[in-house]
ZARO-569847 format. One record per residue (C-alpha): x, y negated, z negated. Coordinates in Angstrom, 1 decimal. Each point is the difference from the previous one (the first is absolute). Example, Ala and Ser with C-alpha at 12.3 -4.5 7.8 and 13.67 -1.06 7.14 Angstrom:
2
<<12.3,4.5,-7.8>>
<<1.4,-3.4,0.7>>
//
This chain:
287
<<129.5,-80.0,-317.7>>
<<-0.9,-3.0,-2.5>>
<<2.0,-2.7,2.5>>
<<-2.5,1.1,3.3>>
<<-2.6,1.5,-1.2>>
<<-1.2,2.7,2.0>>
<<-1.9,2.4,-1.9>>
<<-3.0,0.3,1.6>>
<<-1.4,-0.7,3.5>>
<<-0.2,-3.8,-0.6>>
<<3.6,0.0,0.0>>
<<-0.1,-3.4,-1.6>>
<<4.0,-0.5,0.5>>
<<-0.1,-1.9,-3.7>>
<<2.4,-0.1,-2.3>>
<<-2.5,1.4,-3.0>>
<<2.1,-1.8,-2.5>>
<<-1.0,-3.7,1.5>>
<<-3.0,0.6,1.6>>
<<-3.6,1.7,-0.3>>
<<-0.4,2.7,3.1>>
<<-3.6,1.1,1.0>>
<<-0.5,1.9,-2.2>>
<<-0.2,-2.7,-2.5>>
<<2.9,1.0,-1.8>>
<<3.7,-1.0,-0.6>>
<<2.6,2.0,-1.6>>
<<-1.8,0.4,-3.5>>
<<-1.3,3.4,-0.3>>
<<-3.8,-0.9,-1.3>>
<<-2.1,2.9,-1.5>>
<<-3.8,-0.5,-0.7>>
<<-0.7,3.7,-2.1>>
<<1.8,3.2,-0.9>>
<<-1.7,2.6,-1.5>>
<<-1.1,3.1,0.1>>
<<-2.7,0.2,3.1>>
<<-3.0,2.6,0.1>>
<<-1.6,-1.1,3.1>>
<<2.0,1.3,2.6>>
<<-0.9,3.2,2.1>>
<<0.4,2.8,-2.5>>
<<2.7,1.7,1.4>>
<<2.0,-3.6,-1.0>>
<<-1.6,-0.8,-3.2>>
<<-0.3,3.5,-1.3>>
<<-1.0,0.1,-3.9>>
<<2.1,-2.8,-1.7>>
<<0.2,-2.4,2.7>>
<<2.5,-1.1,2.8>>
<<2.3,-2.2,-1.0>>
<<-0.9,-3.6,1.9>>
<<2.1,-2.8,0.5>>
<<-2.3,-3.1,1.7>>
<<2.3,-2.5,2.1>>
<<-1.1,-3.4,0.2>>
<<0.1,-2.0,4.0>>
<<-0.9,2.4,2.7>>
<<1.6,0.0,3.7>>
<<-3.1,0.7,1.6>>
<<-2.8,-2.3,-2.0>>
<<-3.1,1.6,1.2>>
<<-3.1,-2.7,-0.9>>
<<-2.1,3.3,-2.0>>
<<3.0,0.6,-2.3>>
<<-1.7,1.2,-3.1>>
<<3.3,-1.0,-1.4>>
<<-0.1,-3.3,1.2>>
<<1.4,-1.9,-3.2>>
<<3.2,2.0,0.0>>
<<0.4,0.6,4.0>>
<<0.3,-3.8,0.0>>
<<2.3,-0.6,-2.3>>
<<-2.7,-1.5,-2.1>>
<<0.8,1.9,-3.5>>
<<2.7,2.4,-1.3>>
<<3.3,0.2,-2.0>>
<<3.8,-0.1,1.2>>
<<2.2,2.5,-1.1>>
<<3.7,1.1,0.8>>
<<1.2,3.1,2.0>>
<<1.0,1.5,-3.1>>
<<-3.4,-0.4,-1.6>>
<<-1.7,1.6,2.2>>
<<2.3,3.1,-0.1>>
<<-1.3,-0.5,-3.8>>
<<-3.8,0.1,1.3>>
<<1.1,2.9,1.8>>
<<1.0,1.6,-2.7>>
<<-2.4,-0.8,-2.0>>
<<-3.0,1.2,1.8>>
<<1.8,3.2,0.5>>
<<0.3,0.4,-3.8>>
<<-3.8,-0.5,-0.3>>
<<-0.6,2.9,2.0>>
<<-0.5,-1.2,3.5>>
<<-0.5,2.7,2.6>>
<<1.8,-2.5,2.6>>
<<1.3,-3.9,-0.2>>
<<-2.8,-1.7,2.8>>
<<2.2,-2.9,1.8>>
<<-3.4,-2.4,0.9>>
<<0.7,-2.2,3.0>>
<<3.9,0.5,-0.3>>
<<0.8,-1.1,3.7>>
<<1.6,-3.5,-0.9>>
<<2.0,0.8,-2.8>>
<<1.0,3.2,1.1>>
<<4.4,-0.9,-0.3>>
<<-0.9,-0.7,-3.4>>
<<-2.4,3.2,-0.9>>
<<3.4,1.8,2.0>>
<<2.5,-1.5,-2.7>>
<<-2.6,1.2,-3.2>>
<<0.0,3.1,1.2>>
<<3.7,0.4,0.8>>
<<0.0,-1.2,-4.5>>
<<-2.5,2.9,-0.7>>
<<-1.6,2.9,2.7>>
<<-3.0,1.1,-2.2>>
<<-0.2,3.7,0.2>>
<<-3.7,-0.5,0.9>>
<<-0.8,-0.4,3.7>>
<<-0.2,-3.9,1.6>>
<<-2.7,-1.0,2.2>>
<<0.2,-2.9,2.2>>
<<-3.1,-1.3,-0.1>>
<<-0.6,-2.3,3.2>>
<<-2.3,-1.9,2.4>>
<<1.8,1.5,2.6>>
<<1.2,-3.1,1.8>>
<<3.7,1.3,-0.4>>
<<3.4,-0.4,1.6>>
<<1.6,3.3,1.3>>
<<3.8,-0.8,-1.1>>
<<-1.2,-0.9,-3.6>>
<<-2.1,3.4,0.0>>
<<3.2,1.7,0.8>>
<<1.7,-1.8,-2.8>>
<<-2.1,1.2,-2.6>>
<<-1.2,3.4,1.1>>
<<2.7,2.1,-1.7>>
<<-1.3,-1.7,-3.5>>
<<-3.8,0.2,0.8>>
<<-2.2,3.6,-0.6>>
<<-3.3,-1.4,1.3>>
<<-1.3,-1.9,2.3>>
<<-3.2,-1.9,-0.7>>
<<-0.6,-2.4,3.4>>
<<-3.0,-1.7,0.9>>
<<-1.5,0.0,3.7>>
<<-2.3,-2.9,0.3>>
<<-0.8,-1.4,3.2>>
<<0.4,2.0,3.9>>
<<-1.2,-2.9,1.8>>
<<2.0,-2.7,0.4>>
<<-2.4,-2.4,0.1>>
<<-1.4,1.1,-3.6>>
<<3.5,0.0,-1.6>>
<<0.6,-3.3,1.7>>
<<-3.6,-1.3,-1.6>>
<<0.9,1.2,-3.3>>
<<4.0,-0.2,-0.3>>
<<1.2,-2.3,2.8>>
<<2.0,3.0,0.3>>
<<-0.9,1.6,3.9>>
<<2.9,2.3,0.5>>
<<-1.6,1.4,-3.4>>
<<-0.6,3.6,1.4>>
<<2.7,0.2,2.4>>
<<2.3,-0.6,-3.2>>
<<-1.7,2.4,-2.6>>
<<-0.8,2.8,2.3>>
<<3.6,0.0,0.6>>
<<1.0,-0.4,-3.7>>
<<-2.5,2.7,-1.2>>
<<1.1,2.8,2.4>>
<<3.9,-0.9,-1.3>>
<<-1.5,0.7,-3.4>>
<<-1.7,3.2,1.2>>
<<2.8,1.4,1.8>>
<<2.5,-0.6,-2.9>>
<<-2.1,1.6,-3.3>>
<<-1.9,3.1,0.3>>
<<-2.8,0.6,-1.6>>
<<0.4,2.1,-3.5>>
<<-1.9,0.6,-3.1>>
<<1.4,1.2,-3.6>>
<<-1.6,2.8,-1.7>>
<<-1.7,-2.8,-1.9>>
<<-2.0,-1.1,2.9>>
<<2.0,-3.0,-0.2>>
<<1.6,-1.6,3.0>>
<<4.2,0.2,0.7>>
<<0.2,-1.1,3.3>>
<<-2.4,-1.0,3.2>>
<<-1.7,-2.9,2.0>>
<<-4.1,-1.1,-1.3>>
<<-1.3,-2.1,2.5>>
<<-2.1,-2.9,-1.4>>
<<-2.8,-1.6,2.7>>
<<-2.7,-1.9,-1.9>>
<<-3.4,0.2,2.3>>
<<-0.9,-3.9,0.4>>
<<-3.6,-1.4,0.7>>
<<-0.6,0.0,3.6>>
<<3.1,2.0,0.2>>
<<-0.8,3.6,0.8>>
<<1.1,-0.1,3.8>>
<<3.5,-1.6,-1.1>>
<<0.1,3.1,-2.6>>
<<-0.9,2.8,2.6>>
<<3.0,-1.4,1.9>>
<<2.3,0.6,-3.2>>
<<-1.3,3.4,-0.4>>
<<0.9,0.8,3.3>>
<<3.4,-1.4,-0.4>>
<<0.7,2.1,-3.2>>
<<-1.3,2.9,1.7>>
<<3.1,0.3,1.8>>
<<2.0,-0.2,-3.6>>
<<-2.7,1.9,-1.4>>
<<2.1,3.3,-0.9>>
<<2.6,-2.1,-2.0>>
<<-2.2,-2.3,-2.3>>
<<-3.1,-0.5,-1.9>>
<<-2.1,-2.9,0.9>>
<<-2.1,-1.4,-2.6>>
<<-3.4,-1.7,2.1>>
<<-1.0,-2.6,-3.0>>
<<-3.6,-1.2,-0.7>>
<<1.2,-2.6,-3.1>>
<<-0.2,-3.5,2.0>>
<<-1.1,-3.1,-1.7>>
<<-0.6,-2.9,1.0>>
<<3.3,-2.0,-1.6>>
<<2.7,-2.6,0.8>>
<<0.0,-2.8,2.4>>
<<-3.4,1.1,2.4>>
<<-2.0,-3.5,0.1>>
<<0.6,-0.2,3.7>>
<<-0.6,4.1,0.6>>
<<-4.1,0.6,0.0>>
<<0.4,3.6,0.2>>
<<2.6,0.6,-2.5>>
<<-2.8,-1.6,-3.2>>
<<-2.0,3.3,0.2>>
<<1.2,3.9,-1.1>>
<<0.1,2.5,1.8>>
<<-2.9,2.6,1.1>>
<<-0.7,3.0,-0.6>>
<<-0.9,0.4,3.4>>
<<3.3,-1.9,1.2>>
<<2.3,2.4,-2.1>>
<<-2.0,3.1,1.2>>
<<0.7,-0.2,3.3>>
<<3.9,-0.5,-0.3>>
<<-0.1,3.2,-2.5>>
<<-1.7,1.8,2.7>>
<<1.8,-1.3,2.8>>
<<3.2,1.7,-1.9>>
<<-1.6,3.4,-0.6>>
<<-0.4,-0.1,3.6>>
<<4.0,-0.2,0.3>>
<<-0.3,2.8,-2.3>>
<<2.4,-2.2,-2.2>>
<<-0.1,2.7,-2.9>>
<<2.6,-2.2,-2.3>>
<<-1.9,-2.7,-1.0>>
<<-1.2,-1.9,-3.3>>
<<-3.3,-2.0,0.7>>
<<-1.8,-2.2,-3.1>>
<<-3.0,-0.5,-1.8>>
<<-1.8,-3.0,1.4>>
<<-0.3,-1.0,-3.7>>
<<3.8,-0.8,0.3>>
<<-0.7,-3.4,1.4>>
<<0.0,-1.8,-3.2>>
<<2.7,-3.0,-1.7>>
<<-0.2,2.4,-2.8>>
<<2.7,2.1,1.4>>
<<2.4,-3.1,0.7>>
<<2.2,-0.6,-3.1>>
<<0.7,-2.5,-2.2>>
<<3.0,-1.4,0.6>>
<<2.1,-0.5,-3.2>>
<<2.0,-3.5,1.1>>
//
């Protein structure tokens, strides 16, 4: 893979060990965090924590990144193959209920070899914008429990605005129902989740018609995953040029998407606290 790259829908066509794809990344695997992670929906974080590996570079780059130091390569750590089987590891011996791959797309030959060093015998969720290649989805279901995929953008135009990515929907919706179709959905006694699809679709200012159009996209998929409709975004990253992106979200704005989805009657669903929208809950990062 490393001599033309084609991990993710970029399909740079790099040789990762000479060059930087657009991801930001070369062949260096570059964490920004691990640790053990109590923000997640609780069927992930559970009591002690999911286990959370951040990547740094992203293949997508939205502008709002609320990780925008590490999705651009700006801060992090390199570390071998091997020690990241040790991270692995590691979090697993603290008492992780799962090891949380963060934005995993771009290195995912390398998380393939850690995990062929050391399968934790705690699930792995795959923790994605959804912007993901079919054939490298193939590659590493058989080692992944959980999918965790985004769906940001149905309109082209918005995905376009806010990526430069326009094929954004046609490529995750595709990518998402792979995911849903290959892991069903099932909980341990412990309330703790082994194996499923959560949909992530953050509500955006001025965004509620683009969200109605995801909800009626996962209401075809609706019987195989959870979709979480989330009320947390902050204004963040590179927005200067975007007028509607420096303000939250409303209450009003977030209402109408929740109630737009009860219509569905989409019955497996996580929704927020409008309170969520805060920097607090983005983490420090450690390098």
């Amino acid at each position: 893979m490393n001599k033309e790259c084609l991990l993710c829908p970029n399909k740079c066509k790099i040789d990762k060990n000479a060059s930087i794809g657009a991801c930001g990344t070369d062949n260096d695997i570059k964490i920004a965090k691990y640790y053990l992670h109590k923000f997640e929906e609780p069927m992930i974080s559970g009591k002690n924590g999911s286990g959370t590996v951040f990547f740094c570079g992203c293949s997508l780059k939205c502008v709002f990144c609320q990780n925008y130091e590490l999705s651009r390569s700006l801060r992090g750590k390199s570390i071998t193959v091997k020690e990241l089987a040790d991270i692995f590891m590691h979090l697993e011996h603290q008492g992780a209920h799962n090891i949380n791959l963060v934005n995993p797309t771009h290195y995912s030959d390398q998380i393939l070899k850690a995990l062929e060093i050391y399968k934790p015998n705690i699930p792995i969720v795959y923790n994605t914008h959804g912007y993901e290649n079919i054939e490298i989805l193939e590659k590493m279901n058989d080692f992944i429990d959980i999918y965790l995929p985004d769906m940001k953008f149905f309109s082209p135009a918005l995905a376009k605005r806010y990526t430069g990515k326009e094929n954004y929907f046609s490529v995750a919706s595709r990518a998402i129902e792979f995911m849903a179709n290959s892991k069903p959905f099932i909980l341990g006694d412990d309330g703790m989740l082994k194996s499923g699809v959560i949909v992530r679709h953050l509500v955006l200012p001025q965004g509620v018609s683009d969200s109605k159009n995801i909800l009626d996209w996962f209401n075809t998929i609706k019987d195989k995953a959870y979709i979480n409709v989330m009320s947390q975004y902050t204004p963040f990253g590179n927005i200067d040029s975007f007028p509607e992106l420096q303000r939250k979200l409303t209450v009003r704005e977030y209402e109408k998407v929740l109630d737009y989805a009860m219509s569905l009657d989409i019955s497996n669903m996580f929704y927020q606290d409008p309170k969520s929208a805060s920097k607090e809950y983005i983490p420090t990062w450690d390098y």
